[in-house]
C-alpha positions in Angstrom: 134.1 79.6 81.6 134.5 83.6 82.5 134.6 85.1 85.5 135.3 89.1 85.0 134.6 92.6 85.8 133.9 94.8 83.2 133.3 98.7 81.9 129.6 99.0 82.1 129.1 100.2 78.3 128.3 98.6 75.2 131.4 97.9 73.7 132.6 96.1 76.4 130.1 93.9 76.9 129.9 92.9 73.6 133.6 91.7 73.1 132.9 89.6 76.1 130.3 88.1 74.5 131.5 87.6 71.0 133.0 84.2 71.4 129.7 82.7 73.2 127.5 84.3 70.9 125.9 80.7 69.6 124.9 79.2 73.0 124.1 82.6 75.3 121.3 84.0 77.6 122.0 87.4 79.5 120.6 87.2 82.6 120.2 90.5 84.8 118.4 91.2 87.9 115.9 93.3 88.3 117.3 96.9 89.0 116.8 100.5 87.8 119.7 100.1 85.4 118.7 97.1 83.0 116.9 98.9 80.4 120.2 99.4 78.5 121.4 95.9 78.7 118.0 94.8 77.3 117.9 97.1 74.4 121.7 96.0 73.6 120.9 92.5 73.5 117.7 93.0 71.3 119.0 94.8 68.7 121.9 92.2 68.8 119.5 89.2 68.4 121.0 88.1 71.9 118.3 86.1 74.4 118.0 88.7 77.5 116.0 87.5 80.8 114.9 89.5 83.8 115.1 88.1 87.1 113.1 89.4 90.3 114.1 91.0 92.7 112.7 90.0 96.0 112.6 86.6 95.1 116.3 86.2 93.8 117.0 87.9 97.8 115.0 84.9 98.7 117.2 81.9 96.8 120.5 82.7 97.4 120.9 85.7 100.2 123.7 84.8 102.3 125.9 86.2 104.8 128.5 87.9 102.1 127.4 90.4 99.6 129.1 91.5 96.7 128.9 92.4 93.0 131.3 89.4 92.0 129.4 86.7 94.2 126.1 88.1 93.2 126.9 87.2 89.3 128.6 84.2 90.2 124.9 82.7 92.4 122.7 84.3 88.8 124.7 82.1 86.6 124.3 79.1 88.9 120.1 79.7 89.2 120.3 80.1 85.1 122.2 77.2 84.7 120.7 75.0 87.3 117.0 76.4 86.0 116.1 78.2 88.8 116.4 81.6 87.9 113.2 83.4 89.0 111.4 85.4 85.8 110.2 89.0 86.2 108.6 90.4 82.8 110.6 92.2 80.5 108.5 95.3 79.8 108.4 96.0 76.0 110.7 99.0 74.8 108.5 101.4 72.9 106.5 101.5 76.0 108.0 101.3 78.6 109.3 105.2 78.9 105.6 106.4 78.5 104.9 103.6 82.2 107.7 105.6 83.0 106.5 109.0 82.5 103.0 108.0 83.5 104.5 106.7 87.0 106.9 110.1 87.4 103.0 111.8 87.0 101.9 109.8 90.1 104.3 111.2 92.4 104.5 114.5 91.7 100.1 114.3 91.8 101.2 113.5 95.2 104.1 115.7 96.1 101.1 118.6 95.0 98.8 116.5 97.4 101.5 117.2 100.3 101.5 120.9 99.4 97.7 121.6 99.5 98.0 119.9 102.5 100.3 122.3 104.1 97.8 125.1 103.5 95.0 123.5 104.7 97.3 122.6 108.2 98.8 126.3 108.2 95.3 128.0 107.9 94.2 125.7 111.3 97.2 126.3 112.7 96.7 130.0 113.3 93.0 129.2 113.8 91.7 130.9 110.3 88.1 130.0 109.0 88.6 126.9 106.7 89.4 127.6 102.9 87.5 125.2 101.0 88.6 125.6 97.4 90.2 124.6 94.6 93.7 125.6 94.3 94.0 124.5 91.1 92.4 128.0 90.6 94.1 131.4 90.3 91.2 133.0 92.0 91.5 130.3 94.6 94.5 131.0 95.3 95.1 134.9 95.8 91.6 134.0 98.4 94.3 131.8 100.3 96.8 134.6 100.2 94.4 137.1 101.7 94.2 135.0 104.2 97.3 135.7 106.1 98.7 138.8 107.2 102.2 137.8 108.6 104.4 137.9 106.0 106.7 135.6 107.2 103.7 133.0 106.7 102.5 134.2 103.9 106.0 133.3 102.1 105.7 130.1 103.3 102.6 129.5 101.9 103.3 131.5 98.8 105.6 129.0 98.1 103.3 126.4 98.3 101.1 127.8 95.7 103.8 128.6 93.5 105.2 125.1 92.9 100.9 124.4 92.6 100.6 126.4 89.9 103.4 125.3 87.8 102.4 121.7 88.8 98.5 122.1 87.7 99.5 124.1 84.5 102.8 121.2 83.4 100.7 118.3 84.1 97.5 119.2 82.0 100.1 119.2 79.1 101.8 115.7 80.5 98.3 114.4 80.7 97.9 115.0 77.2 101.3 114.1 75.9 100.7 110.4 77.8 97.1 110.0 76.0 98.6 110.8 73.0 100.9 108.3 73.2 98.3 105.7 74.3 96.2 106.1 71.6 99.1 105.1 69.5 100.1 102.2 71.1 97.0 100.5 71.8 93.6 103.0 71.2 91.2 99.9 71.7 92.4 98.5 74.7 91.9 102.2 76.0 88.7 102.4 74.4 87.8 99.4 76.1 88.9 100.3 80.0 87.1 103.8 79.8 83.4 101.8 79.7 84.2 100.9 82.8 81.8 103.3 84.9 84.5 105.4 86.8 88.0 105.3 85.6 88.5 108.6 83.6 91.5 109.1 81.6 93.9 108.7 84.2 92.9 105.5 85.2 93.0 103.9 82.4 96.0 105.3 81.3 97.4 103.3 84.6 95.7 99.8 83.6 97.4 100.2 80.3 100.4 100.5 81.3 100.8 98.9 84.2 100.0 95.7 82.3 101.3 95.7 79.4 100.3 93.0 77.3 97.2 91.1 78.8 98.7 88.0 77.0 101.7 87.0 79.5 99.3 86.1 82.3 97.8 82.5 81.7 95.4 83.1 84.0 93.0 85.8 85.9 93.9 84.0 88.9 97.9 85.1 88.2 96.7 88.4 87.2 94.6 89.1 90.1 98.2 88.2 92.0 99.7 90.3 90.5 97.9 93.7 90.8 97.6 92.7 94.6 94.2 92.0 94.3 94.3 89.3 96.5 95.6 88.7 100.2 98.6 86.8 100.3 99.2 83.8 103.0 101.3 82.1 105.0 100.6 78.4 105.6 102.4 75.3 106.9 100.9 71.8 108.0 97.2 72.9 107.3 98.3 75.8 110.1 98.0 80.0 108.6 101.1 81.7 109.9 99.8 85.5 109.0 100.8 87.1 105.3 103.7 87.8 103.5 105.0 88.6 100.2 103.0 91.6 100.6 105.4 93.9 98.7 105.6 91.2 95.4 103.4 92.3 92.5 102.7 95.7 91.2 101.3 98.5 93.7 100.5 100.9 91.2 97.7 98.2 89.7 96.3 98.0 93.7 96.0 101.7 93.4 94.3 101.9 90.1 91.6 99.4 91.0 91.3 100.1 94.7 90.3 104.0 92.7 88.2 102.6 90.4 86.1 100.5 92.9 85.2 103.5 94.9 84.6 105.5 92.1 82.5 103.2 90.3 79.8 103.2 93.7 80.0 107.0 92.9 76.3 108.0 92.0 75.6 104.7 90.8 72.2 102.6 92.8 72.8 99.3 91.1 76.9 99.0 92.5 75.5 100.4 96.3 72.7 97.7 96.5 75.8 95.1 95.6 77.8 96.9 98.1 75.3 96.1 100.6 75.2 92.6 99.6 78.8 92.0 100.2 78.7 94.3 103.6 76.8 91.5 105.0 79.4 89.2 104.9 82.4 92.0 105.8 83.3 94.8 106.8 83.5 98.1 104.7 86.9 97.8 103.7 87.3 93.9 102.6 84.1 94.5 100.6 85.6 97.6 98.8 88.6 95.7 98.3 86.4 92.3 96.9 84.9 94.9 94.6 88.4 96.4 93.6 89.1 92.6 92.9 85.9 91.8 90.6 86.5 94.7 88.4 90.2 93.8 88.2 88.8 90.5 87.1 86.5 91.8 84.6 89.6 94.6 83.3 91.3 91.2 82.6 88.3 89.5 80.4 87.5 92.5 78.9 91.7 93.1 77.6 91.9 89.5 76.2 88.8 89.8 74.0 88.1 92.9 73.5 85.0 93.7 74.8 83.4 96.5 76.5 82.0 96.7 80.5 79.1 94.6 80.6 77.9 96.2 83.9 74.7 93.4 84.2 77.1 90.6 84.0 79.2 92.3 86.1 76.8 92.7 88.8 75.4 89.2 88.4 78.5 87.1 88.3 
């Protein structure tokens, strides 16, 4: 019926929609910039659907690409039924996920940097400085370190950008446990039983999933923290993997962690290790155990119920 460019604001969009207002689904796909659309459409009582990504590329990828071709093919999939659902992350949370994933990266930017120190000091062939940067006594140690002052900017600089990290994110940390304790304290509750994930951890989980409710199944949960190996197959025949990059990495991370913490001093989870070691190797039985505790994160969200570590370990 309409087939337009348009200002990407508010106002705009809603004149456009006025006249369709008693039939209408929005349908956007999934891109940094969709937040406002959603919130637009739900406090106008207008349906809003998500659509993913990768798997939109898949449907209708062709050899021209454009803004105005693109909108025409999502209208076609919505009409015709076939327009592929990603979940539409709830609003009051969604800028904490945010936050808590900006925390990630710059956990691992700081990673890079201690890194650099530990590569400069071999590089000039210095004894090895095995401590905590994190500390200010630490630190000046590292500085004493070097004599040439050329180098010893470089790695001031280094511990500079350390120091503010380490002293901003122990306030961050807090801010984001804050908030999770207002948006759901029992589900948090409920993840830190399990023997190894800390506050960080389960601050992840949380977050990263959202409400346990929208998967049907463990088995569609599993899939989508990466928790198990995808495959190609065809007439009975396996082609390899793919679809590696569909589902959400920062849920592989959070139980891949958990499951090597959780062997961590404890006798009962390294006898079970050994069990699984003699069907596989080290890493597919660290990753089978990533995958059981994802499992049990998933029973233990729906009905509320605390780490059961003898069920665990028997099931």
């Amino acid at each position: 019926l309409l087939h337009k460019e348009i200002k990407a604001r508010p106002e705009p969009l809603l004149a456009l929609l006025e006249p369709f207002r008693d039939d209408l689904v929005v349908g956007v796909e999934c891109m940094h910039c969709w937040y406002w659309i959603s919130d637009l459409c739900e406090g106008h009582n207008i349906r809003f659907i998500l659509g993913h990504a990768l798997y939109m590329k898949a449907i209708h990828g062709g050899k021209t690409k454009n803004d105005r071709i693109d909108s025409f093919k999502i209208a076609m999939l919505i009409k015709g039924g076939n327009f592929p659902l990603a979940y539409v992350y709830p609003s009051e949370m969604r800028s904490t996920r945010d936050l808590l994933r900006r925390r990630t990266r710059i956990v691992q930017h700081g990673a890079m940097l201690k890194a650099h120190v530990v590569n400069t000091t071999s590089q000039y062939n210095l004894p090895p400085n095995k401590v905590n940067l994190k500390n200010v006594g630490a630190r000046e140690q590292v500085r004493l370190a070097f004599a040439n002052q050329d180098v010893l900017q470089n790695i001031n600089f280094d511990l500079a950008i350390i120091e503010c990290y380490h002293r901003e994110l122990d306030k961050l940390e807090d801010h984001l446990e804050r908030q999770a304790k207002q948006h759901d304290p029992a589900s948090l509750s409920v993840l830190r039983t399990i023997p190894g994930v800390g506050r960080i951890l389960a601050l992840t989980i949380l977050y990263e999933i959202g409400d346990i409710r929208r998967f049907e199944s463990v088995q569609k949960f599993a899939s989508y923290a990466r928790l198990i190996k995808c495959k190609a197959e065809s007439a009975g025949k396996v082609y390899g993997t793919q679809g590696n990059k569909i589902g959400n990495a920062h849920l592989k991370w959070a139980f891949s962690e958990a499951a090597v913490l959780y062997l961590r001093g404890n006798d009962k989870a390294q006898r079970y290790l050994q069990k699984l070691l003699k069907r596989m190797n080290k890493a597919k039985a660290l990753s089978a155990l990533a995958h059981k505790l994802g499992r049990a994160a998933y029973f233990m969200l729906k009905h509320q119920r605390v780490f059961d570590e003898q069920r665990f370990l028997k099931g």
